[in-house]
C-alpha positions in Angstrom: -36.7 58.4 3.6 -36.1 54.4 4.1 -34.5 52.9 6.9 -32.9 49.5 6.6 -33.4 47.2 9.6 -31.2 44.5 10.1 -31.3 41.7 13.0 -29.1 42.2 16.0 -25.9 40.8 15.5 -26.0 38.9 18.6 -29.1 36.8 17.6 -26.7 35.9 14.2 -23.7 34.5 16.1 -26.2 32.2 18.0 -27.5 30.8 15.0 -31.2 31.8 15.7 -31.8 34.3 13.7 -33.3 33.9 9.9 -30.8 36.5 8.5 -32.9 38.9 6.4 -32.7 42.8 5.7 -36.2 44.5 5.2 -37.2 48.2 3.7 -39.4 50.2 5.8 -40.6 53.6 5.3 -39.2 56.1 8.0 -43.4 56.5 8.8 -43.9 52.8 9.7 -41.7 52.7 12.7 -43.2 52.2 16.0 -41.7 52.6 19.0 -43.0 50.2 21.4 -41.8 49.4 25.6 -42.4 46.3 27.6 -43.3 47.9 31.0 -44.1 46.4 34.6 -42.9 45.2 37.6 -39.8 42.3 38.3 -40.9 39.3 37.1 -43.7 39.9 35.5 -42.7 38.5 32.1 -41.1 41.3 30.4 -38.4 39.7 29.0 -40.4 37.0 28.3 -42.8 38.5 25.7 -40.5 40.3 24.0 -38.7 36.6 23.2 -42.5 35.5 22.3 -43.0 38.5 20.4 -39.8 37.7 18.6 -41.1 34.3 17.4 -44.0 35.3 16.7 -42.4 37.6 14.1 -39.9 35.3 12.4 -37.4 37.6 13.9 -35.8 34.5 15.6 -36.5 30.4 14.9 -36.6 30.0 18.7 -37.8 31.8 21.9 -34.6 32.7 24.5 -35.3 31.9 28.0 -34.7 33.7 31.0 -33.5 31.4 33.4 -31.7 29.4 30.7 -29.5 32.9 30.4 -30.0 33.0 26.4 -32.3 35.7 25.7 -31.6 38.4 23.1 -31.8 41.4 25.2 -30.7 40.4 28.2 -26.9 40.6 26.8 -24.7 41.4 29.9 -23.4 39.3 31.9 -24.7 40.2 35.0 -28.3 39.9 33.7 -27.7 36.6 32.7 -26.9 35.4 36.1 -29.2 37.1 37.8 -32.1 36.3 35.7 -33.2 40.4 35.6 -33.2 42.9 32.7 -30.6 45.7 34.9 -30.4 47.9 31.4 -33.0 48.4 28.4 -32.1 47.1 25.5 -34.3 47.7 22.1 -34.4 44.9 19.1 -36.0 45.5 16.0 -38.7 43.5 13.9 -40.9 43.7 11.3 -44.3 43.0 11.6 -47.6 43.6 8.8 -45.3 46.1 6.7 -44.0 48.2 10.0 -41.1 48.3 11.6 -41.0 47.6 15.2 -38.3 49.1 17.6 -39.5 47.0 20.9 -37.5 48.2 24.2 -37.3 45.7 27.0 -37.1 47.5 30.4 -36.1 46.8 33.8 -38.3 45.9 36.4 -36.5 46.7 39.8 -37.4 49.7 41.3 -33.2 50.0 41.5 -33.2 50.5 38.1 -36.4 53.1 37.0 -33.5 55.7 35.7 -33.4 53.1 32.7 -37.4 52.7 32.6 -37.6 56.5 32.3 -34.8 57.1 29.7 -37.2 54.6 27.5 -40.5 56.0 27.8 -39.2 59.4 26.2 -38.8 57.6 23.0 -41.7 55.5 22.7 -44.5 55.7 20.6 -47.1 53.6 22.8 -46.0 50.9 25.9 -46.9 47.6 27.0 -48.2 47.4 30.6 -47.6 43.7 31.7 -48.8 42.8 35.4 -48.9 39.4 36.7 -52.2 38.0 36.8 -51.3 36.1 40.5 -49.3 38.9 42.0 -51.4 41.4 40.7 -50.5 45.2 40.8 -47.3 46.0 42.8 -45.5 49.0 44.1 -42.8 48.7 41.5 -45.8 49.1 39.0 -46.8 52.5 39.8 -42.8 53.8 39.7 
Protein backbone atom coordinates (compact mmCIF):
# COMPACT_ATOMS: atom_id res chain seq x y z
CA UNK A 1 0.00 0.00 0.00
CA UNK A 2 1.34 3.79 -0.71
CA UNK A 3 0.12 6.74 0.78
CA UNK A 4 0.55 10.08 -0.88
CA UNK A 5 1.36 12.94 1.46
CA UNK A 6 0.76 16.21 0.46
CA UNK A 7 1.50 19.65 2.45
CA UNK A 8 -1.26 21.29 4.39
CA UNK A 9 -3.13 23.42 2.39
CA UNK A 10 -2.79 26.22 4.71
CA UNK A 11 1.03 26.41 4.59
CA UNK A 12 0.29 26.76 0.39
CA UNK A 13 -2.04 29.80 0.59
CA UNK A 14 0.82 31.49 2.74
CA UNK A 15 3.29 31.04 0.20
CA UNK A 16 5.73 29.03 2.51
CA UNK A 17 5.41 25.97 1.54
CA UNK A 18 7.78 24.30 -1.41
CA UNK A 19 4.70 22.50 -3.03
CA UNK A 20 5.77 18.88 -3.57
CA UNK A 21 3.84 15.47 -3.29
CA UNK A 22 6.01 12.44 -2.03
CA UNK A 23 5.38 8.36 -2.13
CA UNK A 24 5.77 6.64 1.02
CA UNK A 25 5.24 3.17 1.81
CA UNK A 26 2.23 2.61 4.33
CA UNK A 27 5.34 1.00 6.76
CA UNK A 28 7.42 4.24 6.86
CA UNK A 29 4.96 6.31 8.68
CA UNK A 30 5.72 7.43 12.09
CA UNK A 31 3.52 8.78 14.27
CA UNK A 32 5.29 11.28 16.42
CA UNK A 33 3.71 13.99 19.47
CA UNK A 34 5.26 17.10 20.79
CA UNK A 35 4.44 16.73 24.51
CA UNK A 36 5.07 19.09 27.72
CA UNK A 37 3.98 21.74 29.72
CA UNK A 38 2.59 25.57 28.41
CA UNK A 39 5.26 27.21 27.10
CA UNK A 40 7.70 24.98 26.83
CA UNK A 41 8.34 25.25 23.13
CA UNK A 42 6.03 22.87 21.64
CA UNK A 43 4.86 24.76 19.02
CA UNK A 44 8.01 25.90 18.47
CA UNK A 45 9.89 22.77 17.47
CA UNK A 46 7.47 21.51 15.45
CA UNK A 47 7.91 25.03 13.15
CA UNK A 48 11.92 24.14 13.59
CA UNK A 49 11.24 20.66 12.72
CA UNK A 50 9.35 21.86 9.76
CA UNK A 51 12.34 23.77 8.36
CA UNK A 52 14.52 21.52 9.04
CA UNK A 53 12.63 19.20 6.70
CA UNK A 54 12.05 21.54 3.67
CA UNK A 55 8.50 21.13 4.60
CA UNK A 56 8.29 25.00 4.74
CA UNK A 57 11.03 27.86 3.50
CA UNK A 58 10.52 29.62 6.77
CA UNK A 59 9.83 28.93 10.55
CA UNK A 60 6.10 30.31 11.83
CA UNK A 61 6.31 32.11 15.07
CA UNK A 62 4.25 31.96 17.92
CA UNK A 63 3.77 35.30 19.07
CA UNK A 64 3.86 36.64 15.49
CA UNK A 65 0.39 34.38 15.21
CA UNK A 66 1.66 32.67 11.86
CA UNK A 67 2.42 29.17 12.80
CA UNK A 68 1.08 26.21 10.83
CA UNK A 69 -0.63 24.42 13.44
CA UNK A 70 -1.79 26.81 15.46
CA UNK A 71 -4.82 27.61 12.84
CA UNK A 72 -7.74 28.94 15.00
CA UNK A 73 -8.20 31.94 15.73
CA UNK A 74 -8.27 31.97 19.24
CA UNK A 75 -4.79 30.32 19.39
CA UNK A 76 -3.47 32.95 17.45
CA UNK A 77 -4.38 35.54 19.97
CA UNK A 78 -3.66 33.92 22.74
CA UNK A 79 -0.35 32.66 21.78
CA UNK A 80 -1.43 28.73 23.02
CA UNK A 81 -1.96 25.47 21.08
CA UNK A 82 -6.04 25.06 22.66
CA UNK A 83 -6.49 21.90 19.96
CA UNK A 84 -3.88 19.28 18.36
CA UNK A 85 -3.34 19.67 15.17
CA UNK A 86 -0.97 16.96 13.09
CA UNK A 87 1.20 18.09 9.83
CA UNK A 88 2.89 15.83 7.78
CA UNK A 89 6.64 15.69 6.46
CA UNK A 90 8.96 13.61 4.99
CA UNK A 91 12.14 13.04 6.41
CA UNK A 92 15.29 10.14 5.31
CA UNK A 93 12.51 8.16 3.18
CA UNK A 94 9.71 8.14 6.13
CA UNK A 95 6.84 9.83 6.40
CA UNK A 96 6.25 11.78 9.43
CA UNK A 97 2.76 12.56 10.91
CA UNK A 98 4.00 15.11 13.89
CA UNK A 99 1.01 16.12 16.37
CA UNK A 100 1.41 19.42 18.11
CA UNK A 101 -0.38 19.27 21.50
CA UNK A 102 -1.69 21.50 24.07
CA UNK A 103 0.02 22.44 27.00
CA UNK A 104 -2.63 23.77 29.55
CA UNK A 105 -3.78 21.45 31.96
CA UNK A 106 -7.45 22.95 30.54
CA UNK A 107 -7.00 21.19 27.65
CA UNK A 108 -5.33 17.33 28.50
CA UNK A 109 -8.72 15.76 26.86
CA UNK A 110 -6.78 16.88 23.48
CA UNK A 111 -3.24 15.61 24.83
CA UNK A 112 -4.87 12.21 25.55
CA UNK A 113 -6.87 11.85 22.31
CA UNK A 114 -3.15 12.10 20.64
CA UNK A 115 -1.15 9.86 22.53
CA UNK A 116 -3.51 6.86 21.37
CA UNK A 117 -2.28 7.29 17.94
CA UNK A 118 1.30 7.75 18.28
CA UNK A 119 3.99 5.74 17.53
CA UNK A 120 6.65 7.35 20.03
CA UNK A 121 6.44 11.21 21.75
CA UNK A 122 8.58 14.09 22.28
CA UNK A 123 8.90 15.07 25.96
CA UNK A 124 10.01 18.89 25.81
CA UNK A 125 10.57 20.58 29.34
CA UNK A 126 12.06 23.91 29.77
CA UNK A 127 15.44 23.81 30.78
CA UNK A 128 14.80 27.16 33.31
CA UNK A 129 11.37 26.18 34.57
CA UNK A 130 12.20 22.77 34.76
CA UNK A 131 9.62 20.01 35.37
CA UNK A 132 6.04 21.29 36.21
CA UNK A 133 2.77 19.98 37.32
CA UNK A 134 1.22 20.34 33.92
CA UNK A 135 4.11 17.87 32.95
CA UNK A 136 3.12 14.94 34.86
CA UNK A 137 -0.88 15.31 33.52
Amino acid sequence: MVVRLVLPATLCRRGVCRLSTRLFGSGNTRNVGIIAHIDAGKTTTTERMLLLAGAVHAAGEVDSGDTVTDFLEQERERGITIQSAATSFGWRGAAVSLIDTPGHIDFTVEVERAVRVLDGAVLIVDAVAGAQAQTET
